[in-house]
N, C-alpha and C positions, 0 to 999 in steps of 0.2 A: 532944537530939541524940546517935546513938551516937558512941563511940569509935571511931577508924578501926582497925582491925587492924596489929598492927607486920606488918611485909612481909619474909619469909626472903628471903636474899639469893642465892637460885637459884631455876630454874623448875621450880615443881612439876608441870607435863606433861613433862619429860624424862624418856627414859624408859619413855614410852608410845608407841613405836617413831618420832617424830619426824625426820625427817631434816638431822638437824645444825644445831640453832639453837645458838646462841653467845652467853652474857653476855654483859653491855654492860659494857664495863669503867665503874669509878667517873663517869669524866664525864659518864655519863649517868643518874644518879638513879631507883633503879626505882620505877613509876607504879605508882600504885591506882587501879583501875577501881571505884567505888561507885555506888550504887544500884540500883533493884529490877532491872533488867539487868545486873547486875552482881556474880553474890553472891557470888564469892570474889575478892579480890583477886591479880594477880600481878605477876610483874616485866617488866622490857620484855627481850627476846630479839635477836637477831638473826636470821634466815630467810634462805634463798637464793631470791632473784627467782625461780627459775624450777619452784620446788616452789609457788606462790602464784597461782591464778586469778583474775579478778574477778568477782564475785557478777553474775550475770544478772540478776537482780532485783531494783534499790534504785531508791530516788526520783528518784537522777538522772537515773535512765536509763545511764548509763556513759558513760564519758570517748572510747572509739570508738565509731566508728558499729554498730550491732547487727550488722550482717552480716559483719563481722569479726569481734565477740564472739564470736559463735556459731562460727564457722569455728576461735576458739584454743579454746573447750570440748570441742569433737568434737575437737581433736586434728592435726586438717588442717593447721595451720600456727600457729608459736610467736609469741615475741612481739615477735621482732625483726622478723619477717616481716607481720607484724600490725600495725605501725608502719611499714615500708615502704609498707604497701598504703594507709594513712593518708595518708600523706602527697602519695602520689600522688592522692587524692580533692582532696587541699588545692590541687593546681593549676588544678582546675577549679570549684571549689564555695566560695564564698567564707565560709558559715556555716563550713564546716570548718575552714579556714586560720584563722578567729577563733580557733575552739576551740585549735589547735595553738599559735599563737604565744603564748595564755596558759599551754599547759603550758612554754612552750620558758623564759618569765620565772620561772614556777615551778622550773624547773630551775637557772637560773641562783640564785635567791633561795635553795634547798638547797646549792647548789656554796659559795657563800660565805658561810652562816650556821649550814650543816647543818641538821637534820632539826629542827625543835622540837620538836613531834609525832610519835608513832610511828602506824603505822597497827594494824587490829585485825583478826585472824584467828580462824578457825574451821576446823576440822579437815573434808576435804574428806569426801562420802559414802563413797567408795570405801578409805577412811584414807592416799590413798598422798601425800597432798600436804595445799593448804589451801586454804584460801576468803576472799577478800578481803571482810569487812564492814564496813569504813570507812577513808578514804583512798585510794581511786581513783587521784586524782589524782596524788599523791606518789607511788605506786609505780609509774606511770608517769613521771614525774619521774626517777623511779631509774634508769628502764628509757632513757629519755634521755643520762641520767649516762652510764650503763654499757656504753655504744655508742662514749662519746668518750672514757673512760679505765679505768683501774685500780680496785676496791676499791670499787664501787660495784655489787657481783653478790648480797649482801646487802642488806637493810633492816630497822630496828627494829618490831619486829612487840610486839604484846600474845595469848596465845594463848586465845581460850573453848570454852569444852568445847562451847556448842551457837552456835548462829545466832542473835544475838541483833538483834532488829528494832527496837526501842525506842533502843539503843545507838547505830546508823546516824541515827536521826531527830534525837536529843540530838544528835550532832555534827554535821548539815545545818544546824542552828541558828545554828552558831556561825562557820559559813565560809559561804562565796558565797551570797548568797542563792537561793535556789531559782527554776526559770520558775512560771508556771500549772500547765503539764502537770504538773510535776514535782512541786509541791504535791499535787495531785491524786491523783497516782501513790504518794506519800507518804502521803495521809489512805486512799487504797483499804486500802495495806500496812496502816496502823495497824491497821482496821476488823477487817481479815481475821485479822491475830493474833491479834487478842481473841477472836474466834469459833474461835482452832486451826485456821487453815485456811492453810498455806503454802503455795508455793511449788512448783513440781516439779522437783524435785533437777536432773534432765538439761535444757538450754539449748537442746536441739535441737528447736523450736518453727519454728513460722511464726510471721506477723507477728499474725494474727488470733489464734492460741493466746495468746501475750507479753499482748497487750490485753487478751482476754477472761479471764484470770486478775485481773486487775485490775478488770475488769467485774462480778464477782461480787459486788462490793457495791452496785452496785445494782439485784440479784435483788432479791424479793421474800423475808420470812425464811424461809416456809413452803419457796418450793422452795429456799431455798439451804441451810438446817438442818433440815428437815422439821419443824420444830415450829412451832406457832402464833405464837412472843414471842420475841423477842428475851431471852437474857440480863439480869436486872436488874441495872441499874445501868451498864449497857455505853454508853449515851451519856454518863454525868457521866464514867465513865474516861476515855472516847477525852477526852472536851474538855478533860480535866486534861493527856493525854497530850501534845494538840496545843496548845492553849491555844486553843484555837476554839470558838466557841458553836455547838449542832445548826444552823443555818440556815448559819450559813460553813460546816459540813463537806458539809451537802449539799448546797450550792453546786457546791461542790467535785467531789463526786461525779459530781455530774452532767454535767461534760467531761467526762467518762469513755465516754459516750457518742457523740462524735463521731468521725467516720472515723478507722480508723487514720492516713490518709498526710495527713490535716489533723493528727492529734497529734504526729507524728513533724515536722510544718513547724513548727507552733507551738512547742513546744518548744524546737526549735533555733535559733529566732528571737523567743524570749522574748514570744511573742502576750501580752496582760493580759490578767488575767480581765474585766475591764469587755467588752473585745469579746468573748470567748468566751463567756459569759455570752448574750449579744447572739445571735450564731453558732449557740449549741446549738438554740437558740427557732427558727430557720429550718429549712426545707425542706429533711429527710436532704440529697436531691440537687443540694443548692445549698451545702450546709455547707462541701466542702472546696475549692470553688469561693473565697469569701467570704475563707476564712485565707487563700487564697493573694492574694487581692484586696486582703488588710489589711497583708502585707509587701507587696507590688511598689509599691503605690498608695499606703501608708503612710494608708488609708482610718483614721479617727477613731471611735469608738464610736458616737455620735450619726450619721456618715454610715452606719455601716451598719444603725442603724434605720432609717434613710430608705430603702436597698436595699430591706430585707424589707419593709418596708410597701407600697414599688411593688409589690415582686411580687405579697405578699397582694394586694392591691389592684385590681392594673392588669394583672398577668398576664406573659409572659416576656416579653414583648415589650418592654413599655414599661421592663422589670426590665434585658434587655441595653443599652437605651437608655440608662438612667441609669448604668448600667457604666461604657459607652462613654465618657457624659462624663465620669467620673472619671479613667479613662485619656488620653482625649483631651485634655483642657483641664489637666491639669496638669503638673507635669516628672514623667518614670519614675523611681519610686522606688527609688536603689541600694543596700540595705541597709550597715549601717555597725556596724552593732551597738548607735546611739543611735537613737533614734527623735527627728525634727524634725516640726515642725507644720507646713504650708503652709493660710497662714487666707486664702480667698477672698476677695474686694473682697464688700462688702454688695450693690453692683448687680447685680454676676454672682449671687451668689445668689438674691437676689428675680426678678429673670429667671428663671432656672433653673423658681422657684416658682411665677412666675405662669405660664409655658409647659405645668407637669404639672399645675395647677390648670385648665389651656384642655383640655386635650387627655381631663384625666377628667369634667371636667364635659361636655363636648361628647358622649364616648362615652355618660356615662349619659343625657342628655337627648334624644342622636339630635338636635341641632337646635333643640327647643324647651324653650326657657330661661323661659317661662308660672311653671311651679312652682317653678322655682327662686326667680323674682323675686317672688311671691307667699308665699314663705316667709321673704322678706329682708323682707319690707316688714312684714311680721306681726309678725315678731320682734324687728327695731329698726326701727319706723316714723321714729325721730327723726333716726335715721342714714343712712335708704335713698339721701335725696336727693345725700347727701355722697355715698356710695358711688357713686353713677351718676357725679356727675359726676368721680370718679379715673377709675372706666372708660373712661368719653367720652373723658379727658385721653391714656389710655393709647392708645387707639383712635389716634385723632388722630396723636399721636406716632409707630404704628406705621407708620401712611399715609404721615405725610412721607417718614419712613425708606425707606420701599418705592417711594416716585417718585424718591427724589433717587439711586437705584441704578441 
């Protein structure tokens, strides 16, 4: 194990036209940044909020909604204003107001413990400010702060000469766990560093550009490096990097692939990868359809096999059919931020089943059920008899049903 480096007790980017960071006086103990993201160590600083942007491009996705992001990069409006317009989304949009009232706890939790953590910057393209590369949150916290008082127009900053990506994914690690998407979004970044392929400095995208930077990994190598191979050794990195085996990263990847405004839903409402998963395997034109289906409906992974297989199967018809009863026959699902089960009675379900078992078998038979029953009797001749008479039973059952109405 090496030695850590002793740490000068000033910052050694001062100097290099910085716009007035400020030691931390003794009570706050200056931090070493190690590891291979990490090669020189410095002290922690202080920064003025408002020389400090937030990076466009991390795993979170960012702590406001993009279309604000984008509006404080261009310059159009700061970031008092940028949290106005926040806010105002939170009266109508309840994933939003989630997001806000866990910054508003975070703010308080800073107000009476202070900062424990500094956040991590990098020097902006253009050198006239900086670039937020981890801690989001907290510097929005700050920016909260310093709305209701005094002395909160600064934040403890760590400063890197370049953008470092591996640094952002180490500290994802160790705070909030991450959604799907934002895993996803995470192992793309990993992928694409290895390969030197960043980012585009300016924020001023659409939503389709944001994504398809992201999308690049799962180009083909040839067009995405023009060479025939991948790098060797580039998957045992990444999986050391992520701690994920090749099959969970191209899991992973491969959300990457579904509609932007399905990733921006899932995302904000923490979709699992077991659905997603589930999701991506369906029909482009049914995908973002299905995530919206899996918040409102709080549909189950296993129900939305059953979806996609009516559809394979049965066609849109009988596809909105089974929709409907999910919608129909359950309570409307108000999101909360926890996901609840609602487990159908066993009768409603075997109904349900034996209703699209009538209605697919009748389709393919047109009527005549000869081969059907010539294939039951074949197949388990010892059971056919038993089988007839459930049907006869069910038969029966249906009839009374139907005169006693």
């Amino acid at each position: 194990m090496s030695k850590k480096k002793h740490l000068p007790d000033f910052d050694p980017f001062v100097g290099e036209g910085d716009p007035s960071p400020i030691p931390i006086d003794g009570a706050h103990a200056p931090m070493s940044v190690t590891g291979t993201d990490a090669p020189e160590a410095t002290v922690v600083s202080e920064y003025k909020l408002e020389n400090i942007i937030p990076d466009f491009f991390q795993s979170r996705g960012g702590v406001l909604p993009r279309h604000i992001t984008v509006k404080l990069g261009e310059g159009e409006i700061d970031q008092r204003k940028a949290l106005a317009d926040w806010r105002k989304l939170t009266t109508k949009d309840e994933a939003q107001k989630r997001r806000y009232d866990e910054l508003v706890r975070l703010k308080e939790s800073i107000r009476q413990n202070g900062l424990i953590n500094p956040v991590h910057i990098s020097r902006s393209a253009d050198q006239d400010g900086f670039v937020l590369l981890c801690g989001e949150r907290r510097y929005w916290a700050h920016w909260l702060l310093n709305e209701e008082m005094e002395g909160y127009d600064r934040i403890p900053a760590i400063l890197h000469r370049d953008a470092l990506r591996f640094l952002q994914i180490a500290e994802n690690e160790d705070v909030e766990p991450l959604s799907t998407v934002s895993r996803a979004r995470q192992t793309a970044l990993a992928y694409l560093e290895l390969l030197e392929i960043r980012p585009p400095v300016n924020a001023t995208i659409s939503d389709s550009e944001y994504w398809n930077f992201y999308r690049q990994a799962l180009k083909p190598t040839e067009e995405l490096l023009g060479v025939k191979y991948r790098p060797r050794g580039l998957w045992k990195e990444l999986g050391e990097r992520l701690s994920l085996d090749r099959r969970s990263i191209i899991r992973l990847l491969n959300i990457l692939a579904l509609p932007e405004e399905g990733l921006e839903l899932a995302d904000l409402w923490n979709v699992g990868q077991r659905h997603l998963d589930v999701i991506v395997n369906a029909p482009q034109e049914y995908q973002e359809e299905l995530i919206e289906a899996t918040i409102s409906l709080q549909l189950s992974s296993s129900d939305l096999v059953e979806l996609i297989k009516v559809l394979n199967e049965f066609g849109e018809e009988e596809y909105r059919r089974a929709l409907r009863y999910f919608r129909d026959e359950r309570d409307t699902y108000k999101p909360t931020g926890k996901r609840r089960r609602t487990q159908r009675p066993p009768d409603e379900r075997f109904s349900v089943k034996i209703i699209q078992l009538a209605e697919g078998v009748t389709k393919y038979t047109k009527g005549d059920y000869t081969k059907i029953a010539k294939l039951i009797v074949g197949n388990r001749p010892e059971q056919a008899a038993d089988y007839a008479k459930v049907l006869n039973a069910i038969a029966r059952a249906v009839r009374s049903e139907l005169q006693s109405k």
